[in-house]
C-alpha positions as CSV (number, residue, x, y, z in Angstrom):
1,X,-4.1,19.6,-2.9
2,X,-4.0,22.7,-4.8
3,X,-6.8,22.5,-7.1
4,X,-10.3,21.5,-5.0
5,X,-12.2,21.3,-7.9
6,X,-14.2,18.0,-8.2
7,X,-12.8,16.8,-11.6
8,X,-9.2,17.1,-9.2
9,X,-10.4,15.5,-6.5
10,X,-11.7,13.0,-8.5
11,X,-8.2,11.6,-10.2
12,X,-7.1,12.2,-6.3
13,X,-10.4,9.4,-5.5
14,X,-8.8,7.3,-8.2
15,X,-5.5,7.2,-7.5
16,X,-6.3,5.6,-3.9
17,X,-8.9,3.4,-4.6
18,X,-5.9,1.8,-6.7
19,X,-4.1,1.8,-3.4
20,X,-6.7,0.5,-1.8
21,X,-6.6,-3.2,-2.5
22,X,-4.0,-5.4,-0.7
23,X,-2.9,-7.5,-3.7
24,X,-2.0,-4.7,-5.5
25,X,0.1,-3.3,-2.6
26,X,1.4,-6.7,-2.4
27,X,2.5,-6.3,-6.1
28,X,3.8,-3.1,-5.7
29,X,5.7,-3.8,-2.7
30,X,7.1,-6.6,-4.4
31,X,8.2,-4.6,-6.9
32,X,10.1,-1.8,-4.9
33,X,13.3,-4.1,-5.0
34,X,13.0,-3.9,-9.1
35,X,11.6,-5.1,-12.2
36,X,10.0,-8.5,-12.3
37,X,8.1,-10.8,-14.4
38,X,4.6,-12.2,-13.8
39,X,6.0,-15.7,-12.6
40,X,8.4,-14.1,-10.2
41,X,5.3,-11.9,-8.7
42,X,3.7,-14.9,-8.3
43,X,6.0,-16.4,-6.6
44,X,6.9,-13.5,-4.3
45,X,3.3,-12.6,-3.1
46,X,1.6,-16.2,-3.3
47,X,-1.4,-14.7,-5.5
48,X,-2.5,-16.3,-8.7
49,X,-1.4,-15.4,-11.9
50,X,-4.6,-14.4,-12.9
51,X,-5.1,-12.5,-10.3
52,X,-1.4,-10.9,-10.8
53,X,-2.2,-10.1,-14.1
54,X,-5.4,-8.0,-13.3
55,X,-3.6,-6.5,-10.3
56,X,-0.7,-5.4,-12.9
57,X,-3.1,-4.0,-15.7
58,X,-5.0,-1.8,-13.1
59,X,-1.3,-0.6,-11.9
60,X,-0.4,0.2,-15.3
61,X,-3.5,1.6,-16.4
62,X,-3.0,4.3,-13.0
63,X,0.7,5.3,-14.2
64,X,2.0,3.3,-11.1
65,X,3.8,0.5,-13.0
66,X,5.2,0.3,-16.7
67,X,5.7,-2.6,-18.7
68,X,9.1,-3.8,-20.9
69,X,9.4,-6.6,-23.2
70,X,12.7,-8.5,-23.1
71,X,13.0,-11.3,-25.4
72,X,9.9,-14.0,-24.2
73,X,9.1,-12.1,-21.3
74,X,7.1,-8.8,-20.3
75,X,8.8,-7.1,-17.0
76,X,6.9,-4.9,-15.1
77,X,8.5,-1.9,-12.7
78,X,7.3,0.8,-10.7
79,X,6.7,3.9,-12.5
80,X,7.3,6.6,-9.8
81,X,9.2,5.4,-6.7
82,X,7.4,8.3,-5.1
83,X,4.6,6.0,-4.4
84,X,6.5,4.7,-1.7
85,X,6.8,7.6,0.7
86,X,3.4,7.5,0.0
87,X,3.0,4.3,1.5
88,X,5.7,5.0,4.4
89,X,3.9,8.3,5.5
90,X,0.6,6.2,5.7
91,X,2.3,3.5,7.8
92,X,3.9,6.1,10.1
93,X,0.3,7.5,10.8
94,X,-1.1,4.0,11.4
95,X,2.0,2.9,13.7
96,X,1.7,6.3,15.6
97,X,-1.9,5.7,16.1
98,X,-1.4,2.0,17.2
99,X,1.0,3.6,19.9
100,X,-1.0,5.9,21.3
101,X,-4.2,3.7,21.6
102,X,-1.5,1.1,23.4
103,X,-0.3,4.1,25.3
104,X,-4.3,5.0,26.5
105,X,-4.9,1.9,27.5
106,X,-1.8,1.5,29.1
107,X,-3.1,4.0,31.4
108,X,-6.4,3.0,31.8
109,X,-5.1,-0.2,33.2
110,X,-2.9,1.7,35.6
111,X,-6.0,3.7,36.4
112,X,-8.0,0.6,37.1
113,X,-5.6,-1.2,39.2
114,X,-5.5,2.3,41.5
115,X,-8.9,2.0,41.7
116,X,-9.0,-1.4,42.8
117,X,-6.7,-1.0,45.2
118,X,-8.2,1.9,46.9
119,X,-10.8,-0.2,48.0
């Protein structure tokens, strides 16, 4: 982050609290394999159109996803593909986490079965 300033940091707010709801990383993720119409998001995530639709128009309204008419239908696509190392970085952090919480109490178990044993 190279500007600290709050009016920066507050796009920077803004930008994840878009992030931060699960249908809309549902949309997105669905998405990442190309453009698709509201009835094939649907389909794909299990959400409601109504729900889709909202999801899409906060999307678009962040720059994340763009819209293109084609004949009767409106196709929607991911603006900036960037937003998925985004997402992978943040998974890597949660995965590594996960492992080394496992990994602790991996070893407190060990720990405890020593213990036990000792007496």
């Amino acid at each position: 982050m190279r500007d600290n300033s709050p009016m920066a940091l507050a796009q920077v707010a803004e930008y994840f609290k878009v992030l931060s709801e699960v249908s809309r990383l549902q949309v997105l993720s669905c998405l990442r394999s190309g453009p698709k119409n509201v009835m094939e998001i649907v389909e794909a995530t299990g959400l409601g159109q109504a729900n889709v639709s909202k999801h899409l128009k906060m999307l678009m309204n962040s720059g994340m996803v763009s819209r293109h008419p084609q004949g009767v239908s409106v196709f929607y696509e991911v603006s900036d593909p960037a937003i998925f190392n985004l997402c992978e970085v943040v998974c890597d952090r949660i995965s590594n986490r996960l492992l080394a919480q496992a990994n602790q109490l991996e070893t407190l178990k060990m720990l405890d079965q020593a213990s036990s044993s000792n007496y």
